[in-house]
PAFI-176703 format. One line per 2 residues: their letters; for each residue x, y, z of N, C-alpha, C. Coordinates in steps of 0.1 Angstrom, whole numbers, plus 5000, padded with zeros to 4 digits. Atoms other than C-alpha are relative to their C-alpha. Layout:
a> X,Y,Z,X,Y,Z,X,Y,Z ~ ...
This chain:
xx> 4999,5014,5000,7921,6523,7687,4987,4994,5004 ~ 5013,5009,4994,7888,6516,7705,4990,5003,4990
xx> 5014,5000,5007,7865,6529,7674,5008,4990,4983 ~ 4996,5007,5010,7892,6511,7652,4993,4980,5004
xx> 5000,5010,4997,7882,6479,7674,4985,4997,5002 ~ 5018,5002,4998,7840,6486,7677,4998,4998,4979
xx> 5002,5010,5010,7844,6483,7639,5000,4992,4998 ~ 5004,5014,5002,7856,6454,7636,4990,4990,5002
xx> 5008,5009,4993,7835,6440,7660,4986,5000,4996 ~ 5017,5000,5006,7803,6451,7643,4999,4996,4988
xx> 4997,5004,5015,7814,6440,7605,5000,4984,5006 ~ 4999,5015,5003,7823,6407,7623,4986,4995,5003
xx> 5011,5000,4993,7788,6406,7644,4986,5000,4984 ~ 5013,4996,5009,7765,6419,7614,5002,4993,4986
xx> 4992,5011,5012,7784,6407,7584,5002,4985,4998 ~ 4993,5014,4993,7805,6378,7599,4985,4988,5002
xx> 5014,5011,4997,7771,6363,7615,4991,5003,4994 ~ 5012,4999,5001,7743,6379,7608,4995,4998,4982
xx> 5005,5001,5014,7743,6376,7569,5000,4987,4997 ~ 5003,5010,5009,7752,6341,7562,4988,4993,5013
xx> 5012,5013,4992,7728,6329,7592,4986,4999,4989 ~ 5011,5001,5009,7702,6347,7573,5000,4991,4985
xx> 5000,5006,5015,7710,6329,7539,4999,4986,5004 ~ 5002,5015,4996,7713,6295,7558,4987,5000,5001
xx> 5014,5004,4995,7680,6294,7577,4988,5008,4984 ~ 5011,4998,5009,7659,6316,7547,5007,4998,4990
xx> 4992,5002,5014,7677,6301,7513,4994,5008,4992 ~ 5008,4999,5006,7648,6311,7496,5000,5018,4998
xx> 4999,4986,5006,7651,6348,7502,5011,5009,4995 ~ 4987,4995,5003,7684,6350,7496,5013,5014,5003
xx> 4992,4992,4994,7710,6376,7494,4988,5010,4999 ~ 5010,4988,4998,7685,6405,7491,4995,4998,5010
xx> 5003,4999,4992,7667,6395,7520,5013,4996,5012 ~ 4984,4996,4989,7706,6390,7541,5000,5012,4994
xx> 4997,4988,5002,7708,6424,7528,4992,5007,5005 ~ 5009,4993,4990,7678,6438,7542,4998,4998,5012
xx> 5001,5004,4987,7680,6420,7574,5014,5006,5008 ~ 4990,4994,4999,7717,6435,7576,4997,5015,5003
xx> 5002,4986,4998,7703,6468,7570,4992,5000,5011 ~ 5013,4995,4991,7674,6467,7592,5005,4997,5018
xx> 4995,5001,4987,7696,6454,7622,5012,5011,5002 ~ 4992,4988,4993,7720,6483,7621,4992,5008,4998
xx> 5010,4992,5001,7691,6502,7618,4997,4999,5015 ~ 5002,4999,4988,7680,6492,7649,5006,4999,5011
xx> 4992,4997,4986,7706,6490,7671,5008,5018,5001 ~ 4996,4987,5004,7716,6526,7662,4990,5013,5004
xx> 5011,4991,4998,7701,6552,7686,5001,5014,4994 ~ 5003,4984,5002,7688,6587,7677,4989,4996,4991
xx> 5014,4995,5006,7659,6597,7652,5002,4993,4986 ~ 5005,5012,5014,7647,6583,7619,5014,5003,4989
xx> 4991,4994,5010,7671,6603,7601,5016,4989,4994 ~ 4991,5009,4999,7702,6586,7613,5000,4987,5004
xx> 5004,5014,5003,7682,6552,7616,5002,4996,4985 ~ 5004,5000,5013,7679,6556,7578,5017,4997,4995
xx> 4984,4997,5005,7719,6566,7572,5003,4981,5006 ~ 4992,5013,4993,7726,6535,7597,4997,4989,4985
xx> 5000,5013,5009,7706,6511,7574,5006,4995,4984 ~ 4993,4999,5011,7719,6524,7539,5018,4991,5005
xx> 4986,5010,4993,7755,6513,7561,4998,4985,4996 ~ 5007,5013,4999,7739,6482,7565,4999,4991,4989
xx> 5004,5003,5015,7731,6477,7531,5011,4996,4993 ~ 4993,4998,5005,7758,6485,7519,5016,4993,5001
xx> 4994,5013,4985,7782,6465,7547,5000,4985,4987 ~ 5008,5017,5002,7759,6436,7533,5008,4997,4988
xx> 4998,5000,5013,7764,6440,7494,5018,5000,5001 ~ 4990,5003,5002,7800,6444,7497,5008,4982,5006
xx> 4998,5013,4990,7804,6414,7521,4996,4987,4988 ~ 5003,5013,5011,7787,6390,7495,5005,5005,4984
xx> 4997,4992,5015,7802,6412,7463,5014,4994,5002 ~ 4987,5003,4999,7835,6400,7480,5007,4987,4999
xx> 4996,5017,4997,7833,6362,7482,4995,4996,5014 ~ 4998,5001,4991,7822,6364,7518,5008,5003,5009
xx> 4987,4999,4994,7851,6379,7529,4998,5014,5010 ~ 5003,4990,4992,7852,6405,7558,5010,5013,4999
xx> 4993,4991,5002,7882,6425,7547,4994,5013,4997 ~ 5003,4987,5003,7863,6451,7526,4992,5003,5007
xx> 5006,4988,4991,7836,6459,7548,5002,5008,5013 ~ 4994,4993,4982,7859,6463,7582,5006,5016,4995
xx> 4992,4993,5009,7878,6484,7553,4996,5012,5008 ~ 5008,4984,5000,7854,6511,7545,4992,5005,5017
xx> 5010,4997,4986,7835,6507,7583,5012,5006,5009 ~ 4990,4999,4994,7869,6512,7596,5003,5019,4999
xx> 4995,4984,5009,7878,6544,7574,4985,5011,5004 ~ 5013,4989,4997,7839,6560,7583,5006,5003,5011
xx> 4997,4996,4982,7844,6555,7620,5012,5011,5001 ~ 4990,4997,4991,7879,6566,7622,4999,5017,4992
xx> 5003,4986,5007,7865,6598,7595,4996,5009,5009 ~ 5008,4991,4995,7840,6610,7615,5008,5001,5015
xx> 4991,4996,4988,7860,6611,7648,5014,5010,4996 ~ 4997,4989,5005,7882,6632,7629,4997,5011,4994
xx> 5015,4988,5005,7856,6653,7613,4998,5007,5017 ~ 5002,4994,4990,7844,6657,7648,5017,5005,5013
xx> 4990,4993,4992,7879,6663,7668,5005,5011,4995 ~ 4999,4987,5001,7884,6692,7643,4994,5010,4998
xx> 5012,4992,5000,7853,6708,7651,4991,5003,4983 ~ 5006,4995,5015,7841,6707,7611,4984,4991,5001
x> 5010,5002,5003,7811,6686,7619,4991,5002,5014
C-alpha cells in the first residue's frame, strides 16, 4: 500500500505539477523541454550511481510523454508507475532480482 501510495504521489508531484508549470512559465520550449525537465528531476532526486540516474530519467521521460500523449491526464502514468513500483517489490520479495 505505501509504494502503491509514493506512486501516486510522485506522478502527481512530477507530472501533476512539474510538467504543466514547465509549459506555462517556458511556452516556447514546449513539451520537449516539460519532458526533459521531467526527466532530469527524477533523475535527480533518485539516489545511487549514474546508472540508475539514467534508468530514473528514461522514467521520467517517459512519465512525461505519456502524461501529455494522454490529454493531460494522470491516470496512465500512476498506471504504469504504479505497476513498476509494485513489480519490482515483487521481483525483489522473491529473491529473483
Amino acid at each position: 500500500m505505501i509504494v502503491a501510495a509514493q506512486a501516486v504521489a510522485i506522478e502527481m508531484a512530477m507530472r501533476g505539477w512539474l510538467v504543466p508549470r514547465v509549459l506555462e512559465i517556458a511556452p516556447r520550449v514546449g513539451a520537449i523541454g516539460a519532458v526533459i525537465a521531467s526527466g532530469a528531476a527524477e533523475a535527480a532526486i533518485t539516489p545511487g550511481h549514474l546508472a540508475t540516474r539514467a534508468g530514473a530519467f528514461v522514467l521520467g521521460v517517459g512519465g512525461a510523454l505519456l502524461f501529455l500523449g494522454a490529454g493531460r491526464r494522470l491516470a496512465a502514468p500512476i498506471a504504469c508507475r504504479v505497476t513498476f513500483e509494485l513489480g519490482a517489490v515483487l521481483l525483489a520479495a522473491l529473491r529473483l532480482v
